[in-house]
C-alpha positions in Angstrom: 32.2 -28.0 -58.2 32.5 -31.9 -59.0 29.7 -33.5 -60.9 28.4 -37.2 -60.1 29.1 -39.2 -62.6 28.1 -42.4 -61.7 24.6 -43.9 -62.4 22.1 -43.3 -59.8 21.5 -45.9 -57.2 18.5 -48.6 -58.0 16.2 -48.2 -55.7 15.1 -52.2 -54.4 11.4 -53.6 -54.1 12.3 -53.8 -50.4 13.1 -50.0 -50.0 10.2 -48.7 -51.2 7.5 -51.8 -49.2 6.4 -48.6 -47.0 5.6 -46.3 -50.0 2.3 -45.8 -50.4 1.7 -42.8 -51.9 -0.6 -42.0 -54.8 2.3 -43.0 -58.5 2.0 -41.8 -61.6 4.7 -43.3 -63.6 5.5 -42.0 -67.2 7.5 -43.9 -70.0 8.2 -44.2 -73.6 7.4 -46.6 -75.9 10.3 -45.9 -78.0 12.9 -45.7 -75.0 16.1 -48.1 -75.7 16.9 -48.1 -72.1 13.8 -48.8 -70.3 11.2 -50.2 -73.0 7.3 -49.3 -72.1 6.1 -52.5 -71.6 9.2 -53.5 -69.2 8.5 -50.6 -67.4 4.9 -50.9 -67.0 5.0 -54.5 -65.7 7.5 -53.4 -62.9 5.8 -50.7 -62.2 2.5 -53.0 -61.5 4.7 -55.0 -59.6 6.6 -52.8 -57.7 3.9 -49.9 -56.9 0.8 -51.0 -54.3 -0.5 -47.9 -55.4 -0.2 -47.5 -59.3 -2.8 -44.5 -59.9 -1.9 -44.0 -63.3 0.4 -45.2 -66.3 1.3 -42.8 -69.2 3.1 -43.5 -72.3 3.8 -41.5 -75.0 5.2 -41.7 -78.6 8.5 -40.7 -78.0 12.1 -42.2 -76.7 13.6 -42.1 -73.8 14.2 -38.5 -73.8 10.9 -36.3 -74.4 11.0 -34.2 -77.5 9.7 -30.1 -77.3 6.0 -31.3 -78.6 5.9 -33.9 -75.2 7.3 -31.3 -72.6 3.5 -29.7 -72.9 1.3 -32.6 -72.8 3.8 -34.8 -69.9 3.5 -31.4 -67.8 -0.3 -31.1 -68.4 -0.5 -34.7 -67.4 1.9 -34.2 -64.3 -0.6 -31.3 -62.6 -3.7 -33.2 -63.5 -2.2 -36.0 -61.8 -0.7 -33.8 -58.4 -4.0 -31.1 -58.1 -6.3 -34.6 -58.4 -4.3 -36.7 -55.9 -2.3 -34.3 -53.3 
């Protein structure tokens, strides 16, 4: 088995001009690699449809006590849009 090891690809503003599906996009707003409020004004900018924005108190990787609440948050957000 070989593992990728490289950084996944960015995805471009121009690959995703035909997605228009319902986004929920979920960040940190103590994450070192992609800060909350950088995140959140790309996401305005990149997503025509921006449904919903969720931070939460944590860093870039969610602790036990966030694993709960981000699922929670994730189901709300598929049952009430798909």
């Amino acid at each position: 088995m070989k593992l990728e090891q490289d950084m996944p690809k960015l995805t471009t503003k121009e690959e995703l001009a035909h997605y228009h599906a319902p986004t929920m996009v979920i960040a940190g707003n103590k994450d070192v690699f992609f800060p909350d409020n950088s995140v959140k004004d790309a996401a305005r900018e990149i997503f025509s449809n921006l449904i919903k924005y969720k931070s939460y108190d944590m860093g870039h990787f969610p602790s036990e006590k966030y694993l709960l609440k981000i699922h929670q948050d994730i189901a709300e957000f598929l049952k009430e849009h798909y």
